[in-house]
LUMFI-437101 format. One record per residue (C-alpha): residue in one letter; residue number from 1; y, z, x. Coordinates in steps of 0.05 Angstrom, whole numbers, always signed. Example, Ala and Ser with C-alpha at 12.3 -4.5 7.8 and 13.67 -1.06 7.14 Angstrom:
2
<node><rest>a</rest><nr>1</nr><py>-90</py><pz>+156</pz><px>+246</px></node>
<node><rest>s</rest><nr>2</nr><py>-21</py><pz>+143</pz><px>+273</px></node>
//
This chain:
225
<node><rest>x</rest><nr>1</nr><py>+0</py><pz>+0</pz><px>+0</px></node>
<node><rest>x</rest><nr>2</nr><py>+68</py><pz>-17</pz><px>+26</px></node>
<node><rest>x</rest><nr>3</nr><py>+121</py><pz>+48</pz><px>+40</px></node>
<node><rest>x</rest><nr>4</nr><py>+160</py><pz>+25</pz><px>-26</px></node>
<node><rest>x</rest><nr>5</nr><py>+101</py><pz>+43</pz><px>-59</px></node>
<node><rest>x</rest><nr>6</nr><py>+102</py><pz>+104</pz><px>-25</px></node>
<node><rest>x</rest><nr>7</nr><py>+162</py><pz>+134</pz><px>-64</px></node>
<node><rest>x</rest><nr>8</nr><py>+161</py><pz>+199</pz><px>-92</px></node>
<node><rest>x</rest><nr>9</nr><py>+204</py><pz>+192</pz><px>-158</px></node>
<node><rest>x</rest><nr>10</nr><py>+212</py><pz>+229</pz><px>-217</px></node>
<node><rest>x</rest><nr>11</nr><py>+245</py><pz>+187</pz><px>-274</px></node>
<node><rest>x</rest><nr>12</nr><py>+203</py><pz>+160</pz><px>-322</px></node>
<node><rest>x</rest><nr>13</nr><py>+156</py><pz>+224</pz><px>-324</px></node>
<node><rest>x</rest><nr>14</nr><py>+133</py><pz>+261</pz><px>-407</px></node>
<node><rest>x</rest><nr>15</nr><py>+172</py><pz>+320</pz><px>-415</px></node>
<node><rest>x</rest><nr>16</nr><py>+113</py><pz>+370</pz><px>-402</px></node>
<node><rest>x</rest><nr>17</nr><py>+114</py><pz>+355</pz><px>-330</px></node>
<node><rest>x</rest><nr>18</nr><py>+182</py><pz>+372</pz><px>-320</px></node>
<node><rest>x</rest><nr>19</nr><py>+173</py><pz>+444</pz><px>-304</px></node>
<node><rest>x</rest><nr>20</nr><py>+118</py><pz>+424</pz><px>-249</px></node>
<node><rest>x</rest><nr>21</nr><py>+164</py><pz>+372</pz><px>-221</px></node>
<node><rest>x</rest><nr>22</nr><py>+225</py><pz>+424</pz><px>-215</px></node>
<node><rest>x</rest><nr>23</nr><py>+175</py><pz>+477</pz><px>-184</px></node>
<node><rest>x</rest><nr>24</nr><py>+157</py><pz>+429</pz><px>-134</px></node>
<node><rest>x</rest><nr>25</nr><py>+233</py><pz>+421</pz><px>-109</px></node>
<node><rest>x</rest><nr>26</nr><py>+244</py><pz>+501</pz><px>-106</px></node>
<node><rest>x</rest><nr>27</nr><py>+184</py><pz>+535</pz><px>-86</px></node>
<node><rest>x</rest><nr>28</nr><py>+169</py><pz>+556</pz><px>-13</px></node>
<node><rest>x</rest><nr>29</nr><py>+110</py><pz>+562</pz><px>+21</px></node>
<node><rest>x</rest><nr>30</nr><py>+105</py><pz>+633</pz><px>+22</px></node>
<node><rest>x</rest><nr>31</nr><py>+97</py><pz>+629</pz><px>-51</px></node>
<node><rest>x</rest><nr>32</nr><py>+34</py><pz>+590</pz><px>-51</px></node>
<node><rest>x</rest><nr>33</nr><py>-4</py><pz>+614</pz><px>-5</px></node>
<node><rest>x</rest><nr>34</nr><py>-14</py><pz>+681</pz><px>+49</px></node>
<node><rest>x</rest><nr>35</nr><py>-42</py><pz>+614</pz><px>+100</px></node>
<node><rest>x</rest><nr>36</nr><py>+4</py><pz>+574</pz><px>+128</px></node>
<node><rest>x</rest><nr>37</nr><py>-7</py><pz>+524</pz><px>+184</px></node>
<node><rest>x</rest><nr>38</nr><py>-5</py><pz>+549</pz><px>+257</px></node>
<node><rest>x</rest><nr>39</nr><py>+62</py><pz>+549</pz><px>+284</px></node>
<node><rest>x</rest><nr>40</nr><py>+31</py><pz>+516</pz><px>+344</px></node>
<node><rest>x</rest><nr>41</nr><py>+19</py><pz>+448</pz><px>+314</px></node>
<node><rest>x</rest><nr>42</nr><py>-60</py><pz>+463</pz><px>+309</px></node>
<node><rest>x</rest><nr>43</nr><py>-100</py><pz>+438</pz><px>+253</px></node>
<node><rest>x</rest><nr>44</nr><py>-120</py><pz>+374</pz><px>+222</px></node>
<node><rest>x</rest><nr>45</nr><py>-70</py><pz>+338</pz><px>+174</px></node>
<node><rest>x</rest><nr>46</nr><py>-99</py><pz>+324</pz><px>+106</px></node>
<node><rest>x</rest><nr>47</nr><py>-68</py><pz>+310</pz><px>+37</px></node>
<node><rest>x</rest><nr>48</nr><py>-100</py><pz>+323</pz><px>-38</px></node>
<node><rest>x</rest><nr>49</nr><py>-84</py><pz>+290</pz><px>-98</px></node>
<node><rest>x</rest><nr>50</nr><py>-68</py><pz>+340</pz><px>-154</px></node>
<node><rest>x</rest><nr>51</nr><py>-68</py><pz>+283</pz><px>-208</px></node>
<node><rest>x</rest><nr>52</nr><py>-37</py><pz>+300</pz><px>-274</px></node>
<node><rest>x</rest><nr>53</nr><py>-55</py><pz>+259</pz><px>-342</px></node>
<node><rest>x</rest><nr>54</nr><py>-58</py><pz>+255</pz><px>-418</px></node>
<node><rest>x</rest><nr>55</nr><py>-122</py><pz>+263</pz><px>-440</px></node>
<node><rest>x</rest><nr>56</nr><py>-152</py><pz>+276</pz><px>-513</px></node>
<node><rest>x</rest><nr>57</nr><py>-126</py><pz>+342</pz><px>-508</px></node>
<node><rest>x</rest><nr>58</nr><py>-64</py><pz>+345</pz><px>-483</px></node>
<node><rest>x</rest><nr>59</nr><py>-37</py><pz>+349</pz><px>-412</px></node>
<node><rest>x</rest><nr>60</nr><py>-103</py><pz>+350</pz><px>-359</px></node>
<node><rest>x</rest><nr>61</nr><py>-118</py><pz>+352</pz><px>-286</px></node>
<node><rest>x</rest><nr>62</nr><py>-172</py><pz>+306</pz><px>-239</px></node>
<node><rest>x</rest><nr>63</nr><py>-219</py><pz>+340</pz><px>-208</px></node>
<node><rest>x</rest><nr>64</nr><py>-280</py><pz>+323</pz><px>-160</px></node>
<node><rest>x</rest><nr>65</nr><py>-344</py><pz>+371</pz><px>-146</px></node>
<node><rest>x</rest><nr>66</nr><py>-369</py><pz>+354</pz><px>-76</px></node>
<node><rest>x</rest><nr>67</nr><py>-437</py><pz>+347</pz><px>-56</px></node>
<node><rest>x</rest><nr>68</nr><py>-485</py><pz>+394</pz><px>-35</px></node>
<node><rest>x</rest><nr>69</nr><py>-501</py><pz>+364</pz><px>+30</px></node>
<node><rest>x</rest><nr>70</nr><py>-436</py><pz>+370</pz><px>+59</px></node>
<node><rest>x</rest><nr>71</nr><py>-423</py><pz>+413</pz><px>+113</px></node>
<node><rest>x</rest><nr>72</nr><py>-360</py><pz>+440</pz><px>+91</px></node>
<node><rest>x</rest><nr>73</nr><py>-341</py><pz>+461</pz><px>+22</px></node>
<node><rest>x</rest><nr>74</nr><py>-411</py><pz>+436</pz><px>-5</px></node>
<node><rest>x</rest><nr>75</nr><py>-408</py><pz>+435</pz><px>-83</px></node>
<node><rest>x</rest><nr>76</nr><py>-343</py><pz>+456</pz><px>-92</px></node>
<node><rest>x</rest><nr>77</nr><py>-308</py><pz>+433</pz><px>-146</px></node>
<node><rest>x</rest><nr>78</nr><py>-228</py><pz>+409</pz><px>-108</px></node>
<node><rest>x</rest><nr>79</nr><py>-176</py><pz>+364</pz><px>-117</px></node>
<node><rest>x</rest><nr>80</nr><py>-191</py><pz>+287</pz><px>-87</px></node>
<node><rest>x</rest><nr>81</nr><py>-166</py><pz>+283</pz><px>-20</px></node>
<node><rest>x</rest><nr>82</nr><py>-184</py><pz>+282</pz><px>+61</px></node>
<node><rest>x</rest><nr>83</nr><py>-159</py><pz>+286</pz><px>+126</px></node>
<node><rest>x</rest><nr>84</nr><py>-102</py><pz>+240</pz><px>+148</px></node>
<node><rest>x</rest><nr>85</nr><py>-124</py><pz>+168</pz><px>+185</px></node>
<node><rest>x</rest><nr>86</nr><py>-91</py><pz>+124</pz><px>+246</px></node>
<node><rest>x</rest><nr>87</nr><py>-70</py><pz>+70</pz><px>+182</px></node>
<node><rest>x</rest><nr>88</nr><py>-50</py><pz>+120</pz><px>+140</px></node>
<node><rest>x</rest><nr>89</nr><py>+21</py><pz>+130</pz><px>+181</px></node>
<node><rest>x</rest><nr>90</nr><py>+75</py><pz>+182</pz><px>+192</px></node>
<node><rest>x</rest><nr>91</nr><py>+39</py><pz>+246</pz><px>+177</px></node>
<node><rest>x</rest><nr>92</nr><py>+108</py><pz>+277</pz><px>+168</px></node>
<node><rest>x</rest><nr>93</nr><py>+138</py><pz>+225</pz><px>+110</px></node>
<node><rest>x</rest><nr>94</nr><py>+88</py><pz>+173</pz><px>+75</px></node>
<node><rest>x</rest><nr>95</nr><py>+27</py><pz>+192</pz><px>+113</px></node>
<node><rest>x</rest><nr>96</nr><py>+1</py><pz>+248</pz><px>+73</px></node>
<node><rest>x</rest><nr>97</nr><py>+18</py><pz>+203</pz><px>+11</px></node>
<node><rest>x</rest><nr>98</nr><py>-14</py><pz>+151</pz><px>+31</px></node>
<node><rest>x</rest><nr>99</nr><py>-82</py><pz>+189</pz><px>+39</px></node>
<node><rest>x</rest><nr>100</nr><py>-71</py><pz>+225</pz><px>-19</px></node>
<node><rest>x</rest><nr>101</nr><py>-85</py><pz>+158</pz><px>-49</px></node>
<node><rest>x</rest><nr>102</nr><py>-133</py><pz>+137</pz><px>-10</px></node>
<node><rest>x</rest><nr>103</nr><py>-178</py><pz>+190</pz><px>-13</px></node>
<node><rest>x</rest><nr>104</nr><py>-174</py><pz>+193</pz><px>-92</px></node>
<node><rest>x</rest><nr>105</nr><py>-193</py><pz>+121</pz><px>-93</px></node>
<node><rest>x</rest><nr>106</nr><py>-253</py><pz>+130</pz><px>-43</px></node>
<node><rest>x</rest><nr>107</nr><py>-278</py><pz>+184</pz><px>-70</px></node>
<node><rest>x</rest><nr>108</nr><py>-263</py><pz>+173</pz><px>-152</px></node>
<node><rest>x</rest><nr>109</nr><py>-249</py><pz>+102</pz><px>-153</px></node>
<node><rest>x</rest><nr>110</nr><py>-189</py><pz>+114</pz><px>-187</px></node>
<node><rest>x</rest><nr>111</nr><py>-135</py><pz>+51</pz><px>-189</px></node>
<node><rest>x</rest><nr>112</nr><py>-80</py><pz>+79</pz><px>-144</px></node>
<node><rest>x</rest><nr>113</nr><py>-34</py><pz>+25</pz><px>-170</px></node>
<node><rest>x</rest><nr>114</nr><py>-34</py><pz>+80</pz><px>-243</px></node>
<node><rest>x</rest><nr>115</nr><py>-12</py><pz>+134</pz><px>-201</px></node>
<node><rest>x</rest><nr>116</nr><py>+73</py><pz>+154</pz><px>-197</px></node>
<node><rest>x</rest><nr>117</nr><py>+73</py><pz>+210</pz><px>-146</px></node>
<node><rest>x</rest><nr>118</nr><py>+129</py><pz>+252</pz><px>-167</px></node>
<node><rest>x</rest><nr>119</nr><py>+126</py><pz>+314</pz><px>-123</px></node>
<node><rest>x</rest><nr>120</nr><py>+102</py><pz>+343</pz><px>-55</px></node>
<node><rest>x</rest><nr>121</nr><py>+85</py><pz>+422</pz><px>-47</px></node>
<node><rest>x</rest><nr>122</nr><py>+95</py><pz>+445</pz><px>+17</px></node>
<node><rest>x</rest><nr>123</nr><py>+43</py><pz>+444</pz><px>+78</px></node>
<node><rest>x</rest><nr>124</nr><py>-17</py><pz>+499</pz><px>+65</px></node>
<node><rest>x</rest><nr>125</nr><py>-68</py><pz>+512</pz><px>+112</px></node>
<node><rest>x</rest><nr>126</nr><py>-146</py><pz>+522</pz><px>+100</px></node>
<node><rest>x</rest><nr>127</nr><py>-166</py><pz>+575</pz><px>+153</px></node>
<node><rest>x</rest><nr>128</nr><py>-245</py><pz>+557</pz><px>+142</px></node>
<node><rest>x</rest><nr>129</nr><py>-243</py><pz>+484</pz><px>+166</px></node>
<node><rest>x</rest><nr>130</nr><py>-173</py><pz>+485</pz><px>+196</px></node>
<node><rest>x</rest><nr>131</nr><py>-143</py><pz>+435</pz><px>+156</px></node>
<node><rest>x</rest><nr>132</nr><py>-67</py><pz>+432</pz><px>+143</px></node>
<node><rest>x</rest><nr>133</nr><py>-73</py><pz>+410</pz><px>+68</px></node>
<node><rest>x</rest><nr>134</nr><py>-4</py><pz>+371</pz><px>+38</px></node>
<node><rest>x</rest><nr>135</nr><py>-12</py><pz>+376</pz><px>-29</px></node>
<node><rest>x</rest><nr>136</nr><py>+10</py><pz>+313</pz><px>-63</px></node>
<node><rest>x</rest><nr>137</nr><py>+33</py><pz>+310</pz><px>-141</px></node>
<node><rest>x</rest><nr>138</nr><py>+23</py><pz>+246</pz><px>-185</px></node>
<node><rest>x</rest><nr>139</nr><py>+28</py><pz>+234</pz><px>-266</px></node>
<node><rest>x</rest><nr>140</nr><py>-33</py><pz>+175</pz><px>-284</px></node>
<node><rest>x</rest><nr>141</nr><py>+24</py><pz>+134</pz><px>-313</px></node>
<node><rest>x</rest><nr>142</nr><py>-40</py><pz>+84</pz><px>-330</px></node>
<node><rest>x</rest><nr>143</nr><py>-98</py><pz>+117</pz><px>-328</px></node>
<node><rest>x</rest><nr>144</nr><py>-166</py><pz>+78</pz><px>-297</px></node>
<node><rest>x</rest><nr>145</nr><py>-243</py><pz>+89</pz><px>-295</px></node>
<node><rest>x</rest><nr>146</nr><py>-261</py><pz>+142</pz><px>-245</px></node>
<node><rest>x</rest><nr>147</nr><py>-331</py><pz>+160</pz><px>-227</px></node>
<node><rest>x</rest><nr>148</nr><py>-372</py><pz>+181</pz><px>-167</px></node>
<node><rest>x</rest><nr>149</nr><py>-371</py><pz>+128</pz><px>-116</px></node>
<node><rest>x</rest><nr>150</nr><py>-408</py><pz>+158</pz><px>-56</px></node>
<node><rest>x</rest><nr>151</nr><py>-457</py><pz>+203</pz><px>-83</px></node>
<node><rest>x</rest><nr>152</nr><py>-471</py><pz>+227</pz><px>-12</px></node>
<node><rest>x</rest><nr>153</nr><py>-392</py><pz>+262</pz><px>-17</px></node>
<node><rest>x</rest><nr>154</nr><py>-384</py><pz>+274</pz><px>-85</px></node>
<node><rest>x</rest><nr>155</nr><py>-432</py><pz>+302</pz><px>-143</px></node>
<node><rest>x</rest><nr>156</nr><py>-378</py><pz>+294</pz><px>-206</px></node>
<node><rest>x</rest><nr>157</nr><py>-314</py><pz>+266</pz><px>-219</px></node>
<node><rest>x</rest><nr>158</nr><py>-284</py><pz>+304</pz><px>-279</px></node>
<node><rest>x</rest><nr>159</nr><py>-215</py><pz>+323</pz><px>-318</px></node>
<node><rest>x</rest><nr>160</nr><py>-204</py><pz>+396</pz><px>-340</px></node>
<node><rest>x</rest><nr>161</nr><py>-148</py><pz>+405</pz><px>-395</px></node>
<node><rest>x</rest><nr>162</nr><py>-87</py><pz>+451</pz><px>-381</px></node>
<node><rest>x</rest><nr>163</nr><py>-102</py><pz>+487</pz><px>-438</px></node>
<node><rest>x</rest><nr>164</nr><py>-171</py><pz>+509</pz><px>-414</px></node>
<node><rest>x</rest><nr>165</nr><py>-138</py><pz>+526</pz><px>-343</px></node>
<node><rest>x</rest><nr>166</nr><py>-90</py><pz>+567</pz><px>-376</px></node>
<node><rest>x</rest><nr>167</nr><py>-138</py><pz>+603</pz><px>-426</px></node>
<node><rest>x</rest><nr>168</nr><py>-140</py><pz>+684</pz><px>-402</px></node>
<node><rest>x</rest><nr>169</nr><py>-215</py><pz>+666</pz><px>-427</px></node>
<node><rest>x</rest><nr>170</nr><py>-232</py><pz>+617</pz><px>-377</px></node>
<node><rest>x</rest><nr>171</nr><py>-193</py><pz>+657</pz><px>-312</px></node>
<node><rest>x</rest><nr>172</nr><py>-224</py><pz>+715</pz><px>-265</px></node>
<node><rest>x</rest><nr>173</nr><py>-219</py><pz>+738</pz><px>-196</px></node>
<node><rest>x</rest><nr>174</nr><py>-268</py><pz>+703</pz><px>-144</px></node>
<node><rest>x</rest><nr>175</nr><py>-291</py><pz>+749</pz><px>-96</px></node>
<node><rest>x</rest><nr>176</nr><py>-326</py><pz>+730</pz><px>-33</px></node>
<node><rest>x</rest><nr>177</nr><py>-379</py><pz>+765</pz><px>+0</px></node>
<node><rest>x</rest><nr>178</nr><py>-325</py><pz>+778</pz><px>+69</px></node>
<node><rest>x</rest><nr>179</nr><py>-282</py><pz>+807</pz><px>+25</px></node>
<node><rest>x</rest><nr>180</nr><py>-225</py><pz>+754</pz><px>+6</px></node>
<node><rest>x</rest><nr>181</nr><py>-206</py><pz>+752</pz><px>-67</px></node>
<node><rest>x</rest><nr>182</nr><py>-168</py><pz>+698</pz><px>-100</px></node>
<node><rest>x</rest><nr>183</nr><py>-162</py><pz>+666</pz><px>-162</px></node>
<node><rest>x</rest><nr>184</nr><py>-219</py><pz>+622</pz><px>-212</px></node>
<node><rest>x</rest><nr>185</nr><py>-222</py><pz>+592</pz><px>-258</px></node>
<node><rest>x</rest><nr>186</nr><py>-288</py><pz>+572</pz><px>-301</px></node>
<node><rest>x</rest><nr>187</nr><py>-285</py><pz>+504</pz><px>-337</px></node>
<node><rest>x</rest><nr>188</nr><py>-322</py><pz>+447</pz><px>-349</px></node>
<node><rest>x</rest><nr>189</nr><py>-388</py><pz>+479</pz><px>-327</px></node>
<node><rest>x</rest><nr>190</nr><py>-361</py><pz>+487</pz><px>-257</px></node>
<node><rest>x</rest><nr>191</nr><py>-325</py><pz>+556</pz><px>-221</px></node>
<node><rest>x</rest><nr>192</nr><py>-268</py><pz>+536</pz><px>-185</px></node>
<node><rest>x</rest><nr>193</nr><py>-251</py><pz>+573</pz><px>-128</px></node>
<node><rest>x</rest><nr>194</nr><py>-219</py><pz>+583</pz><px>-57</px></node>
<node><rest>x</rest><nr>195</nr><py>-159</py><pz>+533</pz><px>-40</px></node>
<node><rest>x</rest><nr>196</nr><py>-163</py><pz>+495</pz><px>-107</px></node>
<node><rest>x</rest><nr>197</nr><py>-159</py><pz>+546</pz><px>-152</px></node>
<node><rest>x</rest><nr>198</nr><py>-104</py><pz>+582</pz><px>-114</px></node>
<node><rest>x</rest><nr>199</nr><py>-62</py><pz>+529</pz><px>-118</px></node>
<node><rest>x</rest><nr>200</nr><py>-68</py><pz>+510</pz><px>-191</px></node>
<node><rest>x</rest><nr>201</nr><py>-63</py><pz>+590</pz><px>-201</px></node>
<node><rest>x</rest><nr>202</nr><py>+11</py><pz>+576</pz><px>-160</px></node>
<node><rest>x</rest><nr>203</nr><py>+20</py><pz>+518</pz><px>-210</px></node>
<node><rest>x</rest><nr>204</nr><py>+9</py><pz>+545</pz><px>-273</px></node>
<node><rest>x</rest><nr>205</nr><py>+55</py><pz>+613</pz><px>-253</px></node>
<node><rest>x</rest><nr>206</nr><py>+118</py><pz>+575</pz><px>-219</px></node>
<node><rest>x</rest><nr>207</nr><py>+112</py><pz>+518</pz><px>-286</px></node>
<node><rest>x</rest><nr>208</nr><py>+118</py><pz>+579</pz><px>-327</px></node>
<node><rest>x</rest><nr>209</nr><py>+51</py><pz>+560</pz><px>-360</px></node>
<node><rest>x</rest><nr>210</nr><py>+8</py><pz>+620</pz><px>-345</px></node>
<node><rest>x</rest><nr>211</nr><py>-11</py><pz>+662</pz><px>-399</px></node>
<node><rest>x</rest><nr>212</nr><py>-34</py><pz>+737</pz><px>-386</px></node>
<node><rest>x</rest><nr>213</nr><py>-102</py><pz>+747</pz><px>-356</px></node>
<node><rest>x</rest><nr>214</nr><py>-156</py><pz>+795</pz><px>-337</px></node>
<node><rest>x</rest><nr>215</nr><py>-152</py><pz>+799</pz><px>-260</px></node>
<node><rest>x</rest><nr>216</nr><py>-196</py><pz>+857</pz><px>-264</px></node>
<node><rest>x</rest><nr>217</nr><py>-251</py><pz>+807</pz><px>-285</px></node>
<node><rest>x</rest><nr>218</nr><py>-292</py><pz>+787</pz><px>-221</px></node>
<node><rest>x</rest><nr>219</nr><py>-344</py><pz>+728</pz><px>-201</px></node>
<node><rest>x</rest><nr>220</nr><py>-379</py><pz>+746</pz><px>-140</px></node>
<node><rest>x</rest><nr>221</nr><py>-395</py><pz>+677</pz><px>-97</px></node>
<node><rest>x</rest><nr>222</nr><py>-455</py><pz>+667</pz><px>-62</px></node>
<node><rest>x</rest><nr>223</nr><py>-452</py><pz>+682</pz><px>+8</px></node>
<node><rest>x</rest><nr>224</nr><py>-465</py><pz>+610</pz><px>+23</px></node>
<node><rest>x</rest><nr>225</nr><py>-390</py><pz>+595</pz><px>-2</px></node>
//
């Protein structure tokens, strides 16, 4: 895709994503996460898609369970996404963008050519694997078959409703067997955990769409998480 593609616009976007879209211009990194990425430089550049569209029910989200075999993050439900290639550019400007894109189409299939990217969250950084993570925000202006494409990398490709990720029903506290606790959320016959979660939890608070919920309510993980 050419860098004019690469333009991060609002205009044009339905009303409900308004609130996401000014959250993305105000909040600091501090407020989305306790991991940041070293100040050194270290880690390897990635980008997610967090892919917002109108589904049957309302406002939803794209998300991807990964397969089993992988080494890292096996079965994990997560946004699409990857680490950063040569072709993919500037990691500081279009870079992330453009494998924000990439990666969802790779991995989903999904028509990148649907996709107005209309925010960027600040740098996060995933301790466990040691991937600086840009989190990349797009509306599914026209929304296109998605599907597994490598079944070797992903097990499901699958949309979860807002309203089921803001549900007090469908929310508990993860807690991992070192200790770590962060937010999940249960939907679509998959717990989602870890970095995902956390930063839909972020979403859903600084959008002003979080409704009241149980944090007292606890899933342990596996110990193979």
């Amino acid at each position: 895709m050419t860098d004019s593609a690469m333009a991060v616009t609002s205009g044009g976007l339905p009303g409900w994503l308004d609130p996401v879209a000014d959250a993305a211009r105000t909040v600091r990194p501090q407020q989305l996460s306790r991991f940041l990425p070293p100040e050194s430089g270290a880690g390897r550049q990635s980008a997610v898609l967090i892919l917002f569209g109108d589904g049957e029910r309302g406002p939803e989200l794209l998300l991807m369970e990964r397969s089993g075999s992988l080494r890292s993050h096996a079965g994990q439900p997560s946004f699409p996404g990857g680490a950063l290639d040569p072709e993919d550019g500037d990691q500081a400007t279009t870079g992330p963008l453009r494998a924000a894109l990439r990666e969802a189409e790779e991995e989903t299939g999904l028509d990148p050519r649907g996709v107005q990217l209309f925010g960027v969250l600040p740098r996060l950084y995933i301790p466990v694997s040691g991937f600086v993570v840009t989190p990349v925000l797009g509306w599914w202006r026209e929304p296109s078959p998605v599907g597994v494409v490598d079944p070797a990398e992903t097990a499901r490709v699958f949309t979860v409703p807002v309203a089921d990720l803001t549900d007090p029903a469908n929310r508990a506290t993860a807690v991992h067997p070192s200790g770590h606790q962060g937010p999940a959320f249960l939907v679509e016959s998959a717990l989602v955990w870890g970095f995902t979660a956390g930063v839909i939890d972020r979403i859903l608070h600084y959008a002003g769409w979080e409704r009241p919920w149980d944090r007292a309510k606890q899933v342990p993980l596996d110990w193979r998480a």
